[in-house]
MMTF fields as JSON, N, C-alpha, C and O atoms, coordinates in Angstrom:
{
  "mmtfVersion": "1.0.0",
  "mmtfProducer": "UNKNOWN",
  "numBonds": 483,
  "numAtoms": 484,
  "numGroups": 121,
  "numChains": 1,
  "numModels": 1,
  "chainsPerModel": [1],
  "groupsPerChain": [121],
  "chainIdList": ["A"],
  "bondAtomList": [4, 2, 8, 6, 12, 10, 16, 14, 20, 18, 24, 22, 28, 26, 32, 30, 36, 34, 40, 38, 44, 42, 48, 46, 52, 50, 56, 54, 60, 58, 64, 62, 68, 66, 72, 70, 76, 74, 80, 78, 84, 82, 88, 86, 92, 90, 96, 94, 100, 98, 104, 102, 108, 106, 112, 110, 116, 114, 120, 118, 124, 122, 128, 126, 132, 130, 136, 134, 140, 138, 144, 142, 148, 146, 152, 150, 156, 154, 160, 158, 164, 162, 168, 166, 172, 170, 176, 174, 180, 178, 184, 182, 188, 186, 192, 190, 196, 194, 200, 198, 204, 202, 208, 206, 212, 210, 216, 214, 220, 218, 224, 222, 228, 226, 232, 230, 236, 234, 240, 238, 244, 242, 248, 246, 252, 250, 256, 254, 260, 258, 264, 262, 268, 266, 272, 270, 276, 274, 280, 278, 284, 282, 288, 286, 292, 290, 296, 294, 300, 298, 304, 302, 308, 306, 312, 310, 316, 314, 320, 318, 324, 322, 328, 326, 332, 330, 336, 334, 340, 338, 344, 342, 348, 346, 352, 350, 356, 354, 360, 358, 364, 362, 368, 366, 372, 370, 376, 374, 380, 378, 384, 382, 388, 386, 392, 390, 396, 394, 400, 398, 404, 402, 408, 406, 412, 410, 416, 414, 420, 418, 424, 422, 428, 426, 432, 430, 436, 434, 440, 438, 444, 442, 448, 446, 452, 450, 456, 454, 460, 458, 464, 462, 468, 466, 472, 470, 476, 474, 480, 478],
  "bondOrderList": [1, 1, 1, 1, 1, 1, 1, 1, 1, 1, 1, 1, 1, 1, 1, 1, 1, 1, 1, 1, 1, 1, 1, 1, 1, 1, 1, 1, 1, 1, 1, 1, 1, 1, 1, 1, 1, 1, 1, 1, 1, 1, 1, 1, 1, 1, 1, 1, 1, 1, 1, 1, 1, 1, 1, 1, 1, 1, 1, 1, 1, 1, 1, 1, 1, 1, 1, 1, 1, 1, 1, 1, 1, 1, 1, 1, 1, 1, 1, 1, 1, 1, 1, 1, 1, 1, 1, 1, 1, 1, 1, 1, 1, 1, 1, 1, 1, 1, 1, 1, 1, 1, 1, 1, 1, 1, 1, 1, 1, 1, 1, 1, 1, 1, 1, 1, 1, 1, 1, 1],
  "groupList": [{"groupName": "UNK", "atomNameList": ["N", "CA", "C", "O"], "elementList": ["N", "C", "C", "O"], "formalChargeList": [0, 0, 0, 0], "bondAtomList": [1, 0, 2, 1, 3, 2], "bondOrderList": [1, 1, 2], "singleLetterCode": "X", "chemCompType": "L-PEPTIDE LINKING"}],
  "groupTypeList": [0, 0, 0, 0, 0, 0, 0, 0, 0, 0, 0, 0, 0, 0, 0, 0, 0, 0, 0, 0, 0, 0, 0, 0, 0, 0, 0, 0, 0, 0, 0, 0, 0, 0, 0, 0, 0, 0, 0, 0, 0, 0, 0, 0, 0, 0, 0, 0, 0, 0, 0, 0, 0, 0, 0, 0, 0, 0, 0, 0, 0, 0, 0, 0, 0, 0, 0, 0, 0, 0, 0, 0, 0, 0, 0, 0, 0, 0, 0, 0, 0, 0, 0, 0, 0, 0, 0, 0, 0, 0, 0, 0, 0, 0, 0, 0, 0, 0, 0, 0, 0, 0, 0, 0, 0, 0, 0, 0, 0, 0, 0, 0, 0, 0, 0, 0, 0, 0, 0, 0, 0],
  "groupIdList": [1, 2, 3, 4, 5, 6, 7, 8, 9, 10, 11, 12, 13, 14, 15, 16, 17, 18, 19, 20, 21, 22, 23, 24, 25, 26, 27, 28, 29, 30, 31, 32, 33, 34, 35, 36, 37, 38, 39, 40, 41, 42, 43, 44, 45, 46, 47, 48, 49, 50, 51, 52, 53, 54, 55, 56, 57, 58, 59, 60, 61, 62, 63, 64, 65, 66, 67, 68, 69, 70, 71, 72, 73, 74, 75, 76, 77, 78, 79, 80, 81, 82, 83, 84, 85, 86, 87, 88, 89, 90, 91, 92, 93, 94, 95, 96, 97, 98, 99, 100, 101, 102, 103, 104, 105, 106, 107, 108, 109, 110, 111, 112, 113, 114, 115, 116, 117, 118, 119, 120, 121],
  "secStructList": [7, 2, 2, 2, 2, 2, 2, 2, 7, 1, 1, 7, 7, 2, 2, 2, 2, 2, 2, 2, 2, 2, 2, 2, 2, 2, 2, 2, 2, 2, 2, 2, 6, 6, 6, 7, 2, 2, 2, 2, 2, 2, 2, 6, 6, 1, 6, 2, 2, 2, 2, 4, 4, 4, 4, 2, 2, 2, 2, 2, 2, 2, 2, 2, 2, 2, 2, 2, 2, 2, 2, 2, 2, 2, 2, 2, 2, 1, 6, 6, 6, 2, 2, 2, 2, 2, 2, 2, 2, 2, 2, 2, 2, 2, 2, 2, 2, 2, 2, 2, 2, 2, 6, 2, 2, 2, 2, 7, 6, 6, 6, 2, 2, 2, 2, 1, 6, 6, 7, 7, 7],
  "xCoordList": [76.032, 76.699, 76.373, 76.199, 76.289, 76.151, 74.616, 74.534, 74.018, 72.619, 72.572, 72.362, 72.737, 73.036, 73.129, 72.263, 74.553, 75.021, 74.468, 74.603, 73.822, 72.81, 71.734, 71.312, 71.466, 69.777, 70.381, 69.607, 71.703, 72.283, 72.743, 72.243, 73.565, 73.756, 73.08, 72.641, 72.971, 72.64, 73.0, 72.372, 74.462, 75.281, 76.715, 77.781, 76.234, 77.405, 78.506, 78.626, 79.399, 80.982, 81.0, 81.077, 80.944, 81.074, 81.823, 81.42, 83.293, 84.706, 84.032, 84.005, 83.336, 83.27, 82.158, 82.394, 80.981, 79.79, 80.144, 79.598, 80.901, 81.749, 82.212, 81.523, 83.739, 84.242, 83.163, 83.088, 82.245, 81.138, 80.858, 81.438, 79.824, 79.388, 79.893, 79.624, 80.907, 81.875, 82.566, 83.419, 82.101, 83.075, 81.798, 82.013, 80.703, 79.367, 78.774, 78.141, 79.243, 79.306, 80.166, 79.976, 81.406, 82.67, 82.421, 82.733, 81.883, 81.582, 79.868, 79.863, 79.33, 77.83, 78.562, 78.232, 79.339, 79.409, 80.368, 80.139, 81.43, 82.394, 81.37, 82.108, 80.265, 79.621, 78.455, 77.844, 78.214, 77.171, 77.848, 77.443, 79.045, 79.552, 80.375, 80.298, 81.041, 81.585, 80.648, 80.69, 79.733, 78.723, 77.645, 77.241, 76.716, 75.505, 74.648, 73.451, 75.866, 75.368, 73.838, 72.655, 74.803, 74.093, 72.782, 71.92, 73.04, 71.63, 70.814, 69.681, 71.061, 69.847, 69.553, 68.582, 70.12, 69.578, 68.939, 68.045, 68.486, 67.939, 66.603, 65.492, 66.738, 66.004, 65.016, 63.789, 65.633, 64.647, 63.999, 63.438, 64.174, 62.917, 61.706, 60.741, 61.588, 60.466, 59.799, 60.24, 58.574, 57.765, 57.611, 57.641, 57.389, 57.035, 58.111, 57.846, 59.194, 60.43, 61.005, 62.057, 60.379, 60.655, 59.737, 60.185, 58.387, 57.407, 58.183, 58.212, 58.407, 58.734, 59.815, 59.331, 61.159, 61.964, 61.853, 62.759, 60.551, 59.84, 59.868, 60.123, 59.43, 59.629, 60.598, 60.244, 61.797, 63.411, 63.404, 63.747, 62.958, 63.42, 62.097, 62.498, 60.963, 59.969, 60.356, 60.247, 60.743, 61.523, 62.469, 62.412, 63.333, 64.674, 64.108, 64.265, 63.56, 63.006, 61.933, 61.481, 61.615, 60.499, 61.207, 60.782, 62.056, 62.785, 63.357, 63.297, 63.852, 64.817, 64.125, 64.324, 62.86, 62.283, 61.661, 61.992, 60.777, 60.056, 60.812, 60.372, 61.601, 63.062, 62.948, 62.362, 63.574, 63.618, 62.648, 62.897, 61.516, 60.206, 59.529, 58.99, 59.31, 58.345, 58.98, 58.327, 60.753, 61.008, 60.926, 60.773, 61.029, 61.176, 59.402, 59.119, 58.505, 57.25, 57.068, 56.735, 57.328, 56.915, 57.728, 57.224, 58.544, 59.61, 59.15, 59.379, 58.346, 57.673, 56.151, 55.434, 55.846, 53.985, 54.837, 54.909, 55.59, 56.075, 57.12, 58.07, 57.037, 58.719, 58.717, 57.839, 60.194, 60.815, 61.077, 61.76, 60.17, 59.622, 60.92, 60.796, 62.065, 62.704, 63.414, 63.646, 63.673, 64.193, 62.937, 63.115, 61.751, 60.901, 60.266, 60.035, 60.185, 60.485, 61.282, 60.808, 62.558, 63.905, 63.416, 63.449, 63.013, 62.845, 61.555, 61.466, 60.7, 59.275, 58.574, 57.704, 59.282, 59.115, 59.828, 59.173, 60.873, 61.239, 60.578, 60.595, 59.923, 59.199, 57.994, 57.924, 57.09, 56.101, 56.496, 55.819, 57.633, 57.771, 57.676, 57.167, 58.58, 58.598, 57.358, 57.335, 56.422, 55.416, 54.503, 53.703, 54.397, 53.755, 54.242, 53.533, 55.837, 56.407, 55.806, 55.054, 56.114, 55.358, 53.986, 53.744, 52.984, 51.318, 51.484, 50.939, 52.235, 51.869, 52.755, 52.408, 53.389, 54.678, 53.37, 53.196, 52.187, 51.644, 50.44, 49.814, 49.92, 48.723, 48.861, 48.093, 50.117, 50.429, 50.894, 50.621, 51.525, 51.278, 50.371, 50.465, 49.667, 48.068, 46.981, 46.365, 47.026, 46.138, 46.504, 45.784, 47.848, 48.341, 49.605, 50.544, 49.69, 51.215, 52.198, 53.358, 51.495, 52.335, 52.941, 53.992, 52.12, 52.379, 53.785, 54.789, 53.773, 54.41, 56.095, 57.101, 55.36, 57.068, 57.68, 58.754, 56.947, 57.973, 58.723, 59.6, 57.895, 58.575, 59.57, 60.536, 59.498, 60.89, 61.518, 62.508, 61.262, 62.373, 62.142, 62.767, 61.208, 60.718, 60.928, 60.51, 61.644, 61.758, 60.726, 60.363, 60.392, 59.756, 58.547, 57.671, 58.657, 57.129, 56.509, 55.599],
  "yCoordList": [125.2, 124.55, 123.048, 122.508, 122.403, 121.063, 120.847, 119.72, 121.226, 121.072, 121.611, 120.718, 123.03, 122.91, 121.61, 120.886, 121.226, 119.921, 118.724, 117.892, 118.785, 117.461, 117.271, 116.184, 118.281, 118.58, 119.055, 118.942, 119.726, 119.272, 118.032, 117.842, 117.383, 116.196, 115.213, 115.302, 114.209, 113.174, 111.963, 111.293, 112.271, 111.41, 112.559, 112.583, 113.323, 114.367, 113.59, 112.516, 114.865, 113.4, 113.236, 114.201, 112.15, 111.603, 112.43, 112.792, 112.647, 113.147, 114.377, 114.932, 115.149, 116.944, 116.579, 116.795, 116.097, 116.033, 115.453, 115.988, 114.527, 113.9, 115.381, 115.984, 115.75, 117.307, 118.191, 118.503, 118.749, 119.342, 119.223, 119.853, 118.275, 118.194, 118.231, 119.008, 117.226, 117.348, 119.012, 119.252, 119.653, 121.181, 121.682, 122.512, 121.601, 122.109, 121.96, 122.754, 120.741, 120.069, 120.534, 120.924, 120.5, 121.228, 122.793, 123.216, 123.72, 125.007, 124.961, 125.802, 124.587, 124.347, 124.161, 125.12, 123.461, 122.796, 123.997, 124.514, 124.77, 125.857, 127.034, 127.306, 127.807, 128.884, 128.324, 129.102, 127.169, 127.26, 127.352, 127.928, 126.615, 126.755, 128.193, 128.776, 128.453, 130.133, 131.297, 132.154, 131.327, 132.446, 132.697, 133.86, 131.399, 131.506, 132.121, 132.407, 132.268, 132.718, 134.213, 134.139, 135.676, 136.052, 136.201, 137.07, 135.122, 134.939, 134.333, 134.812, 133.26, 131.997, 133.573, 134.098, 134.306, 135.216, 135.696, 134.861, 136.527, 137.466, 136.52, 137.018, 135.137, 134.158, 134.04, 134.139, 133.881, 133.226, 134.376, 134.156, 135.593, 137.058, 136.551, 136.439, 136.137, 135.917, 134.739, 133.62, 135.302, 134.231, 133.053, 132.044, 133.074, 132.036, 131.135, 130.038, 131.523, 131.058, 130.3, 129.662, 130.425, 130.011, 128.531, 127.395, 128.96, 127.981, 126.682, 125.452, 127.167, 125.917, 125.24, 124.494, 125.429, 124.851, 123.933, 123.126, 123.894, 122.857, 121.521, 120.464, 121.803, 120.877, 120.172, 119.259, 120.311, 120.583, 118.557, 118.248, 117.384, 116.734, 116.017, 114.925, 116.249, 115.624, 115.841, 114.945, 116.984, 117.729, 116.554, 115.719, 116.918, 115.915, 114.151, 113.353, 113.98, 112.002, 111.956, 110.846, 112.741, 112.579, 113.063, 112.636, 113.751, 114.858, 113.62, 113.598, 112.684, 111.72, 110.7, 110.466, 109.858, 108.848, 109.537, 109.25, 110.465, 111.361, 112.192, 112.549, 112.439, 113.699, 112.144, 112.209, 111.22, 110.051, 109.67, 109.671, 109.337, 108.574, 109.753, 109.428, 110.979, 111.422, 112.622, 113.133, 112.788, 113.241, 112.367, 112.878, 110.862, 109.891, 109.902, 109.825, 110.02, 110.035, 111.494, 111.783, 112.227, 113.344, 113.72, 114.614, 113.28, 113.155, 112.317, 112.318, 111.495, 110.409, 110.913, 110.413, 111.838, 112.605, 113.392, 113.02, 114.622, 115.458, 115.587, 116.142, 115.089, 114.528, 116.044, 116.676, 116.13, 117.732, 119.087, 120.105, 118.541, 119.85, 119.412, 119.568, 118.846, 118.823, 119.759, 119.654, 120.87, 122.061, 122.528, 123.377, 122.358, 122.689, 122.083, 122.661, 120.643, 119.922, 119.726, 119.142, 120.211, 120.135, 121.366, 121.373, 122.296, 123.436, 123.672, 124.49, 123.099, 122.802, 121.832, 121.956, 120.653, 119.575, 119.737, 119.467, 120.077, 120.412, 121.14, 120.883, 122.046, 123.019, 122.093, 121.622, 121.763, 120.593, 119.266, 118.732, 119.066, 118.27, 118.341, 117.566, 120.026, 120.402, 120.977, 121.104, 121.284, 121.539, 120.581, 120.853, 119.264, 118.306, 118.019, 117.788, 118.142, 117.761, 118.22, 117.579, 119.681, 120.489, 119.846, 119.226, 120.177, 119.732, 118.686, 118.6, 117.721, 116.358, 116.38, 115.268, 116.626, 117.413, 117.866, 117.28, 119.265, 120.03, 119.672, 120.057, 118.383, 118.091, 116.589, 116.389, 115.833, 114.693, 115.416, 114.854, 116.545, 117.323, 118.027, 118.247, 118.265, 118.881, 117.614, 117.666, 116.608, 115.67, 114.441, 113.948, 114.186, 113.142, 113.315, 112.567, 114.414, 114.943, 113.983, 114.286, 112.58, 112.025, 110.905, 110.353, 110.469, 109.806, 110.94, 110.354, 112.104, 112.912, 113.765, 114.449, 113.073, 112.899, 111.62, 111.379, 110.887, 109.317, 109.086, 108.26, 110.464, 110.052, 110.804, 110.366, 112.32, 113.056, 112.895, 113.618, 112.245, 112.233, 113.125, 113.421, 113.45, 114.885, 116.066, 117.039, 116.188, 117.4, 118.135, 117.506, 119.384, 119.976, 120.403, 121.221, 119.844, 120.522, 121.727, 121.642],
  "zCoordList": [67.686, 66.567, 66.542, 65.45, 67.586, 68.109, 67.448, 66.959, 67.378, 67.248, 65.791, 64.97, 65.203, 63.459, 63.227, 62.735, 63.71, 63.279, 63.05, 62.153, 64.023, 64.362, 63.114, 62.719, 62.703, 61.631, 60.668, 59.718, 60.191, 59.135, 58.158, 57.05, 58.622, 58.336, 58.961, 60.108, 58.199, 58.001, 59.449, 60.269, 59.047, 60.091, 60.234, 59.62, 61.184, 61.62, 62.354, 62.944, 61.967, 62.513, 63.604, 64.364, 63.995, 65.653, 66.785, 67.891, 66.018, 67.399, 67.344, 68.442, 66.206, 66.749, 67.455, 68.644, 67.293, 68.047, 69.38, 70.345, 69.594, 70.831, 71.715, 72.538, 71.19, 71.746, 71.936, 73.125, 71.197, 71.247, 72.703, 73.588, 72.872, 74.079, 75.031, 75.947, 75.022, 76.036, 76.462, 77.316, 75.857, 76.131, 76.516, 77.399, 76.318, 76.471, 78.196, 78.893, 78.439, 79.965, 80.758, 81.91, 80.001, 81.135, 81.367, 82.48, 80.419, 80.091, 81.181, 82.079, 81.141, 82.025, 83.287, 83.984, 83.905, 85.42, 85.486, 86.579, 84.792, 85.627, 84.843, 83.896, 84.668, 84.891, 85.85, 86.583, 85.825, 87.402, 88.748, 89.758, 88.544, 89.782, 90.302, 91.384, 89.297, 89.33, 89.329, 90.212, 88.252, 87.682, 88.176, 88.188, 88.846, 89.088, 90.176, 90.198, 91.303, 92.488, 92.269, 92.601, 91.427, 91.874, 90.571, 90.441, 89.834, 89.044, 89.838, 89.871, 90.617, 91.744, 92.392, 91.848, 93.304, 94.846, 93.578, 93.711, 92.055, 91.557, 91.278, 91.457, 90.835, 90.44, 92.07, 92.104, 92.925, 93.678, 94.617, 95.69, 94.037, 94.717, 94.179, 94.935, 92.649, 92.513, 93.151, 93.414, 93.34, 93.776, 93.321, 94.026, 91.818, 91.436, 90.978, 90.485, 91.113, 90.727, 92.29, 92.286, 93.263, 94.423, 94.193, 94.037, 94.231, 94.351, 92.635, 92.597, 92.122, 90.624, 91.665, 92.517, 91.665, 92.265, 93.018, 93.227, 93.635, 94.795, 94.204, 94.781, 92.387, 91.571, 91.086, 90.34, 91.284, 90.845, 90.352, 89.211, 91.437, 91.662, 90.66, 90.258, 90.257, 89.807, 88.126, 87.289, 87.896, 86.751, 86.188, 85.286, 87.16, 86.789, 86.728, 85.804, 87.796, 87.095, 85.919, 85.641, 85.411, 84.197, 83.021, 81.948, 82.997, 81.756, 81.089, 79.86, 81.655, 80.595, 79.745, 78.553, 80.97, 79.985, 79.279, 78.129, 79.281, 78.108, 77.278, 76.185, 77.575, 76.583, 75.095, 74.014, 75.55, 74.926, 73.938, 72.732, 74.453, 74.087, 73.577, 72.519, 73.849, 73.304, 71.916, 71.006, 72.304, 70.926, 69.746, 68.637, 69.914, 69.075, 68.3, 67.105, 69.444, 68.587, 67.986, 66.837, 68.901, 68.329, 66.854, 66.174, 66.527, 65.053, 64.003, 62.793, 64.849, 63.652, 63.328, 62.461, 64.062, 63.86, 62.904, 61.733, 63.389, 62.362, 62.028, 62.582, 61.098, 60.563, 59.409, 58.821, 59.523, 59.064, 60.075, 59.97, 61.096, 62.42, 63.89, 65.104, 63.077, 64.065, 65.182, 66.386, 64.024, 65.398, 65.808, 66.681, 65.571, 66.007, 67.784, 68.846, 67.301, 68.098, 69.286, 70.261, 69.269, 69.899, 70.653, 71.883, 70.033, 71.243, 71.895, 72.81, 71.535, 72.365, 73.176, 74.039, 72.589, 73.751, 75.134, 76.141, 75.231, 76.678, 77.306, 78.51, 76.985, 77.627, 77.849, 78.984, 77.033, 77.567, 78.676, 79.555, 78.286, 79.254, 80.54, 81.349, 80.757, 81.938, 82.687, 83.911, 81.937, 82.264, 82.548, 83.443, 81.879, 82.4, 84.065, 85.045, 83.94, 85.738, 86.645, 87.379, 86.743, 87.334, 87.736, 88.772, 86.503, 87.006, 87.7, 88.801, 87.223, 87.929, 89.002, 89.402, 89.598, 90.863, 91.826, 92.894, 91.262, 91.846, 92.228, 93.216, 90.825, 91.431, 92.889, 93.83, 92.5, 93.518, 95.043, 96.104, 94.993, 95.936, 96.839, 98.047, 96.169, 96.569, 97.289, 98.354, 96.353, 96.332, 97.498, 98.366, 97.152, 98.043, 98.574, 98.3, 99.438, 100.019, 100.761, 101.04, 101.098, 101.826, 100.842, 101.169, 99.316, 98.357, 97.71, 97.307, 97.667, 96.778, 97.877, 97.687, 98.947, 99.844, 100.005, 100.557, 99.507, 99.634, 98.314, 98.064, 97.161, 96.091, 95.844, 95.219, 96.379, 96.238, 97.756, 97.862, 98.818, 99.575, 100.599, 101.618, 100.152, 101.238, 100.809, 101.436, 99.611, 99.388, 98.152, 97.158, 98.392, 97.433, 98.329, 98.046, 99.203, 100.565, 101.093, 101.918]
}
């Protein structure tokens, strides 16, 4: 609804788009913390769902300045293609993390543990 909203109007009303989210966050943090268990043990048989996760932390520091910067260009190349946009750039994004997660890993493992902390090895 939050997102209709958003690409409906113009200037959607602040307090529902406000409540919105806000219930969207509280509803996300009590089904991960209650619900998720035995989706992660079904999630992490797979292989390759083991090996991404490695990425978890390269994911999370790149997703925001580019979530930002590159929906803003990418809205101004194709302007009208916004739900379009909204649901395909994340996926590129995350896929750029990854490569660049996999190739700084590969290439320079001791550059690509000082940057996550050690983790993802």
């Amino acid at each position: 609804m939050k997102t209709w909203l958003a690409f409906y109007f113009e200037h959607p009303p602040f307090l529902l788009m406000l409540f919105l989210h806000k219930t969207a966050e509280a509803l996300g943090v009590l089904v991960m913390w209650f619900g998720a268990d035995g989706l992660v043990r079904a999630a992490m048989r797979w292989p390759w769902f083991g090996w991404l996760t490695g990425f978890s932390f390269m994911i999370y520091v790149l997703h925001v300045p580019l979530a930002n910067y590159a929906t803003e260009a990418a809205l101004r190349a194709w302007p009208g293609q916004n739900l379009l946009v909204f649901l395909l750039l994340p996926l590129a994004i995350v896929l750029l993390a990854v490569l660049l997660g996999a190739v700084l890993r590969r290439l320079v493992p001791g550059v690509y543990s000082i940057l996550t902390g050690g983790r993802g090895l």
